[in-house]
PDB file of N, CA, C and O in Angstrom:
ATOM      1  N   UNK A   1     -25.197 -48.997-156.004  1.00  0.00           N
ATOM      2  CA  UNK A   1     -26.269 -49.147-155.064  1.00  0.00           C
ATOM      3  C   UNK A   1     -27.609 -49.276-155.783  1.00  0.00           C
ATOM      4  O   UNK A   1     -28.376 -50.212-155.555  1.00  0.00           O
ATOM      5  N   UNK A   2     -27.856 -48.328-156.638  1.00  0.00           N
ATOM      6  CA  UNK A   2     -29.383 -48.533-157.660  1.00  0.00           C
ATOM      7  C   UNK A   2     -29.471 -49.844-158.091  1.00  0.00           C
ATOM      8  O   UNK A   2     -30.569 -50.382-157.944  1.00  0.00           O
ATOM      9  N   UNK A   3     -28.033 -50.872-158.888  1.00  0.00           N
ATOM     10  CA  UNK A   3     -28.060 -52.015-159.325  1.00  0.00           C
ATOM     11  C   UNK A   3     -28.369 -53.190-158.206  1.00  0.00           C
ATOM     12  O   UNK A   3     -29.086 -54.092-158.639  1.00  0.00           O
ATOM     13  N   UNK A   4     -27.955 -53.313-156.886  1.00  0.00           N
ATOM     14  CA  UNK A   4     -28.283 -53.909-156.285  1.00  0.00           C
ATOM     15  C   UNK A   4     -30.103 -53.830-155.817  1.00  0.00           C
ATOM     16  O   UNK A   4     -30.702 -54.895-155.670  1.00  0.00           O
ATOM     17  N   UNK A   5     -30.853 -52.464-155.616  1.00  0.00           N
ATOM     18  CA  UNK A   5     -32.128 -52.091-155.417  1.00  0.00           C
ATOM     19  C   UNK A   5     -32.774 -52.922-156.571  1.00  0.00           C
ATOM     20  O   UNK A   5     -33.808 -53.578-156.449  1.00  0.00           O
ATOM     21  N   UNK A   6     -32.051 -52.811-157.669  1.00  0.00           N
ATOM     22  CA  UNK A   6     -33.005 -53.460-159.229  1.00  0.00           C
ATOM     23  C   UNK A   6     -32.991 -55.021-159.141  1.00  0.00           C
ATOM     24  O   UNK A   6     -33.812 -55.911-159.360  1.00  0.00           O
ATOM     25  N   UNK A   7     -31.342 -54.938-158.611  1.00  0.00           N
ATOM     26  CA  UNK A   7     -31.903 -56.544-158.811  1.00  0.00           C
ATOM     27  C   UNK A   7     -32.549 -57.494-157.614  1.00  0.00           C
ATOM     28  O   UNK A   7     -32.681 -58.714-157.716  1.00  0.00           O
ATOM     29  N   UNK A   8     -32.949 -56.655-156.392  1.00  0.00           N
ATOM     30  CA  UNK A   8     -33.395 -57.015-155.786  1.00  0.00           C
ATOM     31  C   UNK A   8     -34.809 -57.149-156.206  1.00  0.00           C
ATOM     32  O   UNK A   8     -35.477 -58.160-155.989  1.00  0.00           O
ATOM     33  N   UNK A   9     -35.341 -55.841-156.962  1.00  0.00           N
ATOM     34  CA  UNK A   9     -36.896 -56.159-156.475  1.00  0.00           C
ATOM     35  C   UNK A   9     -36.820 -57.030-157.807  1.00  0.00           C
ATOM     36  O   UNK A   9     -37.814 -57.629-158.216  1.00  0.00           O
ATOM     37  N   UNK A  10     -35.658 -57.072-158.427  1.00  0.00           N
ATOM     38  CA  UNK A  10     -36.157 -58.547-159.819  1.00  0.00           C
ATOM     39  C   UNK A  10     -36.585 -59.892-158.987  1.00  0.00           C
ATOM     40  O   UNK A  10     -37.593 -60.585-159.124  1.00  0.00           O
ATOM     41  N   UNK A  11     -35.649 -60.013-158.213  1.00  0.00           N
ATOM     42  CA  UNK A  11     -35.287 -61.294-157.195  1.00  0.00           C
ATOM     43  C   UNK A  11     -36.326 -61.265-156.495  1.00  0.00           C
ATOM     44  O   UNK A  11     -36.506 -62.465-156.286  1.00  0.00           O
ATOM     45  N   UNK A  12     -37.347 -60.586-155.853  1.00  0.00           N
ATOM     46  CA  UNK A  12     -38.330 -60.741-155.426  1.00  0.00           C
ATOM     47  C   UNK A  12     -39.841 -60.953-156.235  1.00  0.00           C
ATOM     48  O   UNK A  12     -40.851 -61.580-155.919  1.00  0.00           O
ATOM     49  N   UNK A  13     -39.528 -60.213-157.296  1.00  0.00           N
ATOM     50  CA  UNK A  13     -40.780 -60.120-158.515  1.00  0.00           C
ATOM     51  C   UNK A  13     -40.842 -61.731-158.874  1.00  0.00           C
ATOM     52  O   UNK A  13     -41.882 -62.378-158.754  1.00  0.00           O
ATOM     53  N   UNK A  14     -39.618 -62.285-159.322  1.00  0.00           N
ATOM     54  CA  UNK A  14     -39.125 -63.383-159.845  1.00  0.00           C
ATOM     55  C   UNK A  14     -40.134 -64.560-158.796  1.00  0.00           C
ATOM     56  O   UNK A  14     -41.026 -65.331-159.150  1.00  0.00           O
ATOM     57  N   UNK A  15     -39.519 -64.285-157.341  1.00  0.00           N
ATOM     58  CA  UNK A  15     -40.004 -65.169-156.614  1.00  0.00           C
ATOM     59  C   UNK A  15     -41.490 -65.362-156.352  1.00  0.00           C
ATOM     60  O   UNK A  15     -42.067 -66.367-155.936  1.00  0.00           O
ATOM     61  N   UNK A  16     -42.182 -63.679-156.829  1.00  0.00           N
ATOM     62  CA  UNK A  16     -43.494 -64.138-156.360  1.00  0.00           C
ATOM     63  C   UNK A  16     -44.376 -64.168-157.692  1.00  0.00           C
ATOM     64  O   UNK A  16     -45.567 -63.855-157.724  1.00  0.00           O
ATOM     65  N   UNK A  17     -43.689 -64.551-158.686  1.00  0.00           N
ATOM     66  CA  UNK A  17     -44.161 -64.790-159.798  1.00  0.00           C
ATOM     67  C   UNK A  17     -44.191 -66.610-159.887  1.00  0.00           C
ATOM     68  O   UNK A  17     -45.070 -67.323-160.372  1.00  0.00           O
ATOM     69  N   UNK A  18     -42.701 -67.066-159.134  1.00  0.00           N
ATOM     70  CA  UNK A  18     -42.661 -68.929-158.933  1.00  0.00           C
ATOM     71  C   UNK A  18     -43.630 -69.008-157.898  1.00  0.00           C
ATOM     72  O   UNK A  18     -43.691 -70.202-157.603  1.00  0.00           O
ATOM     73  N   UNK A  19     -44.410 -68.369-157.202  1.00  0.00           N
ATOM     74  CA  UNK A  19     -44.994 -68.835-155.868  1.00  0.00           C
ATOM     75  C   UNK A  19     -46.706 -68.533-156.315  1.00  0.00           C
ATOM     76  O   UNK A  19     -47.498 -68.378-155.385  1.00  0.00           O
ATOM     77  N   UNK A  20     -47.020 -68.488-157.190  1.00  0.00           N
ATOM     78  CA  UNK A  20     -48.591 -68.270-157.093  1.00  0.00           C
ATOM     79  C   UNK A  20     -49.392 -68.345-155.899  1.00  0.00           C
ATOM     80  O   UNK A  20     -49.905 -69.462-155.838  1.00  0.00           O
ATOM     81  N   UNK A  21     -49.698 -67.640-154.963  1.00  0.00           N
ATOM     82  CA  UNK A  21     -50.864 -67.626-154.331  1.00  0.00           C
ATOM     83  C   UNK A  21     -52.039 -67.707-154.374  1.00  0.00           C
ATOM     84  O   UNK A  21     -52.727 -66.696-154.514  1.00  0.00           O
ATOM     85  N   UNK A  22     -52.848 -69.574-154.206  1.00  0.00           N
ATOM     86  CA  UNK A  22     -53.192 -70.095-154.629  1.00  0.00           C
ATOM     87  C   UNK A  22     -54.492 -69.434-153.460  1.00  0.00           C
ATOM     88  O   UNK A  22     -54.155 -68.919-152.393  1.00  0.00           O
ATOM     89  N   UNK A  23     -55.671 -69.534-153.799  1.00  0.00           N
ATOM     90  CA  UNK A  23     -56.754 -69.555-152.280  1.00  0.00           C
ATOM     91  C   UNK A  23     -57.260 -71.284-152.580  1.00  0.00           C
ATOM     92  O   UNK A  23     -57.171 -71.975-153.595  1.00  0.00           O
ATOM     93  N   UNK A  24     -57.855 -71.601-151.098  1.00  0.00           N
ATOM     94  CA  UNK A  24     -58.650 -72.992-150.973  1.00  0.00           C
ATOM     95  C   UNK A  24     -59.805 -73.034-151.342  1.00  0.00           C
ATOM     96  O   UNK A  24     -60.661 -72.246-150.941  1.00  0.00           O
ATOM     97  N   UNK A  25     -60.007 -73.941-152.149  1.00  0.00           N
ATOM     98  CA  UNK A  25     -61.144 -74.178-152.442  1.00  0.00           C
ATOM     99  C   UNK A  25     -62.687 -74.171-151.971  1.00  0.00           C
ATOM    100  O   UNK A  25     -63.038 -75.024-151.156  1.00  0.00           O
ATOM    101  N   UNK A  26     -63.587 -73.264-152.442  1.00  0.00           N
ATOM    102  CA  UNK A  26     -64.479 -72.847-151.404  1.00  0.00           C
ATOM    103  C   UNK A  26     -65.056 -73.914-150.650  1.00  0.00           C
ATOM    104  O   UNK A  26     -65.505 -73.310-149.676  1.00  0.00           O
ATOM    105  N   UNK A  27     -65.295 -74.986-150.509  1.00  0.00           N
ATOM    106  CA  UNK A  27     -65.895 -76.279-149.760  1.00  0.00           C
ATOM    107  C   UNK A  27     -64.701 -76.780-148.749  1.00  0.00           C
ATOM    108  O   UNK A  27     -64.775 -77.833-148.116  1.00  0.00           O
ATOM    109  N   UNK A  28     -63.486 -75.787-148.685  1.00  0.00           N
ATOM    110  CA  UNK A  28     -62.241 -76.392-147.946  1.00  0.00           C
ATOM    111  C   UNK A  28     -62.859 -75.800-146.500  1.00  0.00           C
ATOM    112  O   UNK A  28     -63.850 -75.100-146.292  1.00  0.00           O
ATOM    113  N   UNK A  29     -61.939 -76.328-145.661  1.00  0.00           N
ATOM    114  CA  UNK A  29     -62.270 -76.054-144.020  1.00  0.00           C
ATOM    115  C   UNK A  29     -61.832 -74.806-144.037  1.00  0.00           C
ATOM    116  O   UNK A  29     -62.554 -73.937-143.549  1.00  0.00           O
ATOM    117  N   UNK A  30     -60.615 -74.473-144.578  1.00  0.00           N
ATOM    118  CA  UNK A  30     -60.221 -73.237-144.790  1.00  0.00           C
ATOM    119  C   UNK A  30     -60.782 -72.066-144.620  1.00  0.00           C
ATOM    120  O   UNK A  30     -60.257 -71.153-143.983  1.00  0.00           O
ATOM    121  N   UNK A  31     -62.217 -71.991-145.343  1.00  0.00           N
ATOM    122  CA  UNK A  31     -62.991 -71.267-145.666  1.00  0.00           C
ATOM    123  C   UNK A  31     -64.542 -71.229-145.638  1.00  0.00           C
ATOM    124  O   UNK A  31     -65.273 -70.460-146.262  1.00  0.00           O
ATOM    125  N   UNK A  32     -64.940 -72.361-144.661  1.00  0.00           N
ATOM    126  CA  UNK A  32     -66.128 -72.764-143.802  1.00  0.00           C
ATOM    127  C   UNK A  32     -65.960 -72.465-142.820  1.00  0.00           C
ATOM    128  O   UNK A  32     -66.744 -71.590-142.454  1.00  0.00           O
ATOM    129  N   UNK A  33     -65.181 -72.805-142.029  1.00  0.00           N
ATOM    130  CA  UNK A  33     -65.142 -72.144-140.363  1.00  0.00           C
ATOM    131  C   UNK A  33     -66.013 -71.086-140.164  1.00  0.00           C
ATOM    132  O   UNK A  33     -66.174 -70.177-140.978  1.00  0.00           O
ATOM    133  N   UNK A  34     -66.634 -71.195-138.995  1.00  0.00           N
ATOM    134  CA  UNK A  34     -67.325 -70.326-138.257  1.00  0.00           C
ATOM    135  C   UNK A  34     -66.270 -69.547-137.727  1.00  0.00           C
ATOM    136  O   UNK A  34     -65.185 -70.034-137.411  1.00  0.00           O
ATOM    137  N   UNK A  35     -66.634 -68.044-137.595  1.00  0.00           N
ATOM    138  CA  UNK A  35     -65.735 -67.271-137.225  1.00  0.00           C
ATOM    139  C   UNK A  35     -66.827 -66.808-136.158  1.00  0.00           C
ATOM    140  O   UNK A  35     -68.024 -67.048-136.320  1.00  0.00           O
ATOM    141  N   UNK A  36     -66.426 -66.268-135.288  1.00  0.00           N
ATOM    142  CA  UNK A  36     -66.818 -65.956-133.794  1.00  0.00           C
ATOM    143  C   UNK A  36     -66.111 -64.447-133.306  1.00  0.00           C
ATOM    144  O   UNK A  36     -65.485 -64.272-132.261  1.00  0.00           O
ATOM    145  N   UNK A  37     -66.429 -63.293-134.495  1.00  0.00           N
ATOM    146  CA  UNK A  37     -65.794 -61.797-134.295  1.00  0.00           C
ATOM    147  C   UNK A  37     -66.961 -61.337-133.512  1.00  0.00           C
ATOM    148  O   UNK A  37     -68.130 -61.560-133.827  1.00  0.00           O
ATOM    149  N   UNK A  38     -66.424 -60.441-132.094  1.00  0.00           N
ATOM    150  CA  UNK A  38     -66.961 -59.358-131.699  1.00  0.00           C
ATOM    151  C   UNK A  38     -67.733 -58.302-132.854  1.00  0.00           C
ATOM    152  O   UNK A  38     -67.484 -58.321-134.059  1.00  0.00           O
ATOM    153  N   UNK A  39     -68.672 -57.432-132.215  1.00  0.00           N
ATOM    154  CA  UNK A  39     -69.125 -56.093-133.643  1.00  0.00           C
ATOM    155  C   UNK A  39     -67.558 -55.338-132.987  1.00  0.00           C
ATOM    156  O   UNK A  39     -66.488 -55.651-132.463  1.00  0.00           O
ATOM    157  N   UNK A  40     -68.395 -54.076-133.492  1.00  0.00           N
ATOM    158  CA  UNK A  40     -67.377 -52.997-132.966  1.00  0.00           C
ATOM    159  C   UNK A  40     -67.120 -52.521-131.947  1.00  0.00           C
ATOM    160  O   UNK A  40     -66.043 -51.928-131.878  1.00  0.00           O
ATOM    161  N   UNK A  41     -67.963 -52.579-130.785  1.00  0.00           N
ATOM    162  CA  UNK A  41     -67.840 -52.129-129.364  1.00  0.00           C
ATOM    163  C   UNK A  41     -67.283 -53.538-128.561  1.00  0.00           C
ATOM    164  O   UNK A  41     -67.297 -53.628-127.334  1.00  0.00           O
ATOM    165  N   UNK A  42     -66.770 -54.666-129.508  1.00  0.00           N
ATOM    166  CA  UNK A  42     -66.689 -55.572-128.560  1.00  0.00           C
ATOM    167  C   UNK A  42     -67.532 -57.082-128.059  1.00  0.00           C
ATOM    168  O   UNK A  42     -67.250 -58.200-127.626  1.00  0.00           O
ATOM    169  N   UNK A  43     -68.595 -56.360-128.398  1.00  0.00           N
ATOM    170  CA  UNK A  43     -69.534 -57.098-127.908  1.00  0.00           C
ATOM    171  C   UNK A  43     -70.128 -58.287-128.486  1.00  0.00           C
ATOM    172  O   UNK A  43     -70.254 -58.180-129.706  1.00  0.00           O
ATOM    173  N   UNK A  44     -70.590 -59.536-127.939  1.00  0.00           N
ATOM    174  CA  UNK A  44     -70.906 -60.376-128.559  1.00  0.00           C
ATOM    175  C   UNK A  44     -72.235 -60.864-129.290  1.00  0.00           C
ATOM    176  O   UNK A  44     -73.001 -59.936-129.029  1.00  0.00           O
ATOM    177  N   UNK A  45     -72.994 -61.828-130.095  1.00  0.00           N
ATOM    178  CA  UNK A  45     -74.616 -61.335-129.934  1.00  0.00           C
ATOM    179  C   UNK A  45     -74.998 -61.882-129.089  1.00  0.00           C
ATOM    180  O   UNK A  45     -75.800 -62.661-129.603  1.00  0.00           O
ATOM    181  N   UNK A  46     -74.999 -62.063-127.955  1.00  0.00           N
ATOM    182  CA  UNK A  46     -75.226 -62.786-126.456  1.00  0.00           C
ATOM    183  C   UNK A  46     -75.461 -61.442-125.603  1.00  0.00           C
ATOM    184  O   UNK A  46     -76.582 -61.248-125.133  1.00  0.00           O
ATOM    185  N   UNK A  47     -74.635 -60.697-125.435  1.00  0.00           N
ATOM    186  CA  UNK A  47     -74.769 -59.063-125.198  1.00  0.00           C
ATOM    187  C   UNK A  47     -73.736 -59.348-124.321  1.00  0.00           C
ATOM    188  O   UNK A  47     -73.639 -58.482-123.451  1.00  0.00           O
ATOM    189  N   UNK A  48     -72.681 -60.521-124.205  1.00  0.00           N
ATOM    190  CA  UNK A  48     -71.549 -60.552-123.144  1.00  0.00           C
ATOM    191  C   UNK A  48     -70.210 -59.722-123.802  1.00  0.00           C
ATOM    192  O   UNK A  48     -70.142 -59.567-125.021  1.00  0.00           O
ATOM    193  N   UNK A  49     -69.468 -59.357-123.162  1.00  0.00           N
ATOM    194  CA  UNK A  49     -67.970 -59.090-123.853  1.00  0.00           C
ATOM    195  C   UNK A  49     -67.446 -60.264-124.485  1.00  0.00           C
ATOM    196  O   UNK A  49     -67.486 -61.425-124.078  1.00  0.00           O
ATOM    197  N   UNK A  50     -66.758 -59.621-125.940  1.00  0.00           N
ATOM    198  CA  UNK A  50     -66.063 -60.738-126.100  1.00  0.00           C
ATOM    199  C   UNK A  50     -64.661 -60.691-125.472  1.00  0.00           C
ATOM    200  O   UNK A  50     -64.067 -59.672-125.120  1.00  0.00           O
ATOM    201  N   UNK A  51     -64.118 -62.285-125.365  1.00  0.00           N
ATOM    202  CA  UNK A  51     -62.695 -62.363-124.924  1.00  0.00           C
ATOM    203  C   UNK A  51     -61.548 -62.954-125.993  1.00  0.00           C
ATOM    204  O   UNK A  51     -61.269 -64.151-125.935  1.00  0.00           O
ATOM    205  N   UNK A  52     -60.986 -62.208-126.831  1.00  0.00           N
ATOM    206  CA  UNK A  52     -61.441 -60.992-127.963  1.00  0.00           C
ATOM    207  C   UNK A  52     -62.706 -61.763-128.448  1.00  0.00           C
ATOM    208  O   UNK A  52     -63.680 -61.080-128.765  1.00  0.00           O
ATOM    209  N   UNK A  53     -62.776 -62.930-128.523  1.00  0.00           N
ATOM    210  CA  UNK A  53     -63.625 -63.719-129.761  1.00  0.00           C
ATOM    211  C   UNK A  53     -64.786 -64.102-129.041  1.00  0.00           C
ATOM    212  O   UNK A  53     -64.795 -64.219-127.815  1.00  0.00           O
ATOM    213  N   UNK A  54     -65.789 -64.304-129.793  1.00  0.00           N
ATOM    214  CA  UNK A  54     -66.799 -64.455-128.818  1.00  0.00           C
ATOM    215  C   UNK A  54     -67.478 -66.238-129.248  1.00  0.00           C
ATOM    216  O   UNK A  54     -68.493 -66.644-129.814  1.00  0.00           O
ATOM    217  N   UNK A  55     -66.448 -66.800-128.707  1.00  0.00           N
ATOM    218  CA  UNK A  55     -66.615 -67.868-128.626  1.00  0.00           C
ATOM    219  C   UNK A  55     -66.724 -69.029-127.718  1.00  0.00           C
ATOM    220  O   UNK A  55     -65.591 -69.155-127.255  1.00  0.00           O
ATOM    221  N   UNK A  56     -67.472 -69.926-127.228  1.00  0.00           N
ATOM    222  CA  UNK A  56     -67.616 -70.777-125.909  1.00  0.00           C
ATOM    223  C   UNK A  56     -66.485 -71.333-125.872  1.00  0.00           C
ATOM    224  O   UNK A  56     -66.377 -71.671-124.693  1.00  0.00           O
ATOM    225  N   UNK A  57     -65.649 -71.618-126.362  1.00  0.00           N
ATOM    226  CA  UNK A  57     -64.326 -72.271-125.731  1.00  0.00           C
ATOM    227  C   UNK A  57     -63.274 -71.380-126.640  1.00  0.00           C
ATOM    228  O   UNK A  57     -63.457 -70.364-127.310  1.00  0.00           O
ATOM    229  N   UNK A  58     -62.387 -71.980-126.450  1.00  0.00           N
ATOM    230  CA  UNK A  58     -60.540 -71.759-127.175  1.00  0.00           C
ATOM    231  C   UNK A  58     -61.096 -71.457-128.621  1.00  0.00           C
ATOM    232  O   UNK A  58     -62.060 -72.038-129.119  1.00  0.00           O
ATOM    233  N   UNK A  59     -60.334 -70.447-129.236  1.00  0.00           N
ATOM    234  CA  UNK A  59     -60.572 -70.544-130.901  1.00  0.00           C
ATOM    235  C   UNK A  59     -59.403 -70.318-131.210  1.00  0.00           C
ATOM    236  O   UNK A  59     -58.528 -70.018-130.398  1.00  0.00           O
ATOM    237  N   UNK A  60     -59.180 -70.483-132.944  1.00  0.00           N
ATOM    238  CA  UNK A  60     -57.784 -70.218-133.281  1.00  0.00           C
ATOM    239  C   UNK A  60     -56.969 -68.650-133.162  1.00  0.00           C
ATOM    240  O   UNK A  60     -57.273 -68.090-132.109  1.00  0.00           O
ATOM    241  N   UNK A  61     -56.482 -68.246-133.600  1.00  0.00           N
ATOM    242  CA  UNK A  61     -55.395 -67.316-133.537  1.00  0.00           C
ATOM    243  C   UNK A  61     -56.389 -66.002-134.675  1.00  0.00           C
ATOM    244  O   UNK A  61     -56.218 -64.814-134.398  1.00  0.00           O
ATOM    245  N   UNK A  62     -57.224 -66.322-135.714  1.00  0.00           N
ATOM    246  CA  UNK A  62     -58.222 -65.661-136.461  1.00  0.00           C
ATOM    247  C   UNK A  62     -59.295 -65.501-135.667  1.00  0.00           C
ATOM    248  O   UNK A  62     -59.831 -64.413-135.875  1.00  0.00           O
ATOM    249  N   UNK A  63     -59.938 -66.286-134.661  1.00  0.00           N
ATOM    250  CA  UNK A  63     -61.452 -66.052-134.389  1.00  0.00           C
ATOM    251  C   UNK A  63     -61.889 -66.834-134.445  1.00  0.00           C
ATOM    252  O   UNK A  63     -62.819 -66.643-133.662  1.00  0.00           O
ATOM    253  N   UNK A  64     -62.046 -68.126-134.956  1.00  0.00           N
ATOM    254  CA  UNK A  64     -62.126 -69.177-136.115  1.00  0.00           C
ATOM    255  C   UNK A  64     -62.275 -70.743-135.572  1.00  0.00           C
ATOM    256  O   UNK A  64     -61.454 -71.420-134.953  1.00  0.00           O
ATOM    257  N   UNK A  65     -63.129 -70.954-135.861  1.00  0.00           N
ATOM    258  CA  UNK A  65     -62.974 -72.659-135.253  1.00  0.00           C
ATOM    259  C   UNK A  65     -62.973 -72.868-133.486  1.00  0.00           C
ATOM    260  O   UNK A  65     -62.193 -73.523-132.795  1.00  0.00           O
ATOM    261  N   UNK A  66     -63.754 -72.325-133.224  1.00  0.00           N
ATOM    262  CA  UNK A  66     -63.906 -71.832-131.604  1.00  0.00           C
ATOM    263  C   UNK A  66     -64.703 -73.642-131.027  1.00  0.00           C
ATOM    264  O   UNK A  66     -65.619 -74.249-131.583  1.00  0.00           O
ATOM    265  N   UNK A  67     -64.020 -73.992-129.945  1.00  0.00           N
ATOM    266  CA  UNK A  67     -64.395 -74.823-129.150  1.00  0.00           C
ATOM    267  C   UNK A  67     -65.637 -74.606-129.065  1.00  0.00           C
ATOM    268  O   UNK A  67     -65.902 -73.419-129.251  1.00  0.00           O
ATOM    269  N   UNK A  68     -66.667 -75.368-128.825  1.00  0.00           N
ATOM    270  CA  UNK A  68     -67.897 -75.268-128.611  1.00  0.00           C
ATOM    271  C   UNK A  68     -68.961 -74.092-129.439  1.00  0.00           C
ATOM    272  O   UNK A  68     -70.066 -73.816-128.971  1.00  0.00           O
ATOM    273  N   UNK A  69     -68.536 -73.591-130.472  1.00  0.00           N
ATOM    274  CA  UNK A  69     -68.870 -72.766-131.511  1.00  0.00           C
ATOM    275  C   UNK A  69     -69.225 -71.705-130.800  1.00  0.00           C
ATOM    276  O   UNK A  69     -68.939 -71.564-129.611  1.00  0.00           O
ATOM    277  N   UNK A  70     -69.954 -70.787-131.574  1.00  0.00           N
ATOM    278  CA  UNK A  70     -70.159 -69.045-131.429  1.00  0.00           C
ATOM    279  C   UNK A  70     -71.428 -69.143-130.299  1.00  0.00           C
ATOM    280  O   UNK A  70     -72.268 -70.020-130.099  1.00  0.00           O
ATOM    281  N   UNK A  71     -71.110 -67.527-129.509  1.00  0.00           N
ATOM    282  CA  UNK A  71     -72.133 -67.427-128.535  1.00  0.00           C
ATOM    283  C   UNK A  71     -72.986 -66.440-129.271  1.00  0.00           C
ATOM    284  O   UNK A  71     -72.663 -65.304-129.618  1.00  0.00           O
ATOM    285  N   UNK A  72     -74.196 -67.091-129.464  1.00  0.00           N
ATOM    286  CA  UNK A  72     -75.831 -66.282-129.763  1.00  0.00           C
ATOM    287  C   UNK A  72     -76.731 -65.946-128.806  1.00  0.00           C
ATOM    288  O   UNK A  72     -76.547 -65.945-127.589  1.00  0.00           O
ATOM    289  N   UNK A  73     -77.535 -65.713-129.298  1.00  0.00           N
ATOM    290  CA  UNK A  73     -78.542 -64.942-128.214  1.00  0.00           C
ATOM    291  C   UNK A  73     -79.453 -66.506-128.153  1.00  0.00           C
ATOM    292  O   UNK A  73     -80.448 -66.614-127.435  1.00  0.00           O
TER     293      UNK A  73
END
């Protein structure tokens, strides 16, 4: 049982040693998006609730890339 535990986490070490986790390049969309987070009570800087995100339309699944961009004051 220990030999199978070892060579598992080899088999996993292995794999995330072939997989480099690369980040996007800072000028990528990736990592421009406007994000549209509530503070901590929720709230937006508009002083509305957010719905979670406080964004004028649909945003992605992060906050992120919100239809009609972020609500300000």
């Amino acid at each position: 049982m220990k030999a199978f535990y070892a060579l598992s986490l080899l088999a996993l070490a292995a794999f995330g040693l072939a997989q480099p986790n690369e980040l996007p390049a800072p000028d990528s969309p990736e990592r421009t998006q406007d994000c549209c987070h509530a503070d901590r009570n929720g709230r937006c800087a508009d002083g509305t609730q957010g719905t979670p995100y406080c964004g004028y339309g649909s945003c992605n699944i992060f906050g992120c890339n919100c239809d009609g961009g972020c609500r300000h004051r």
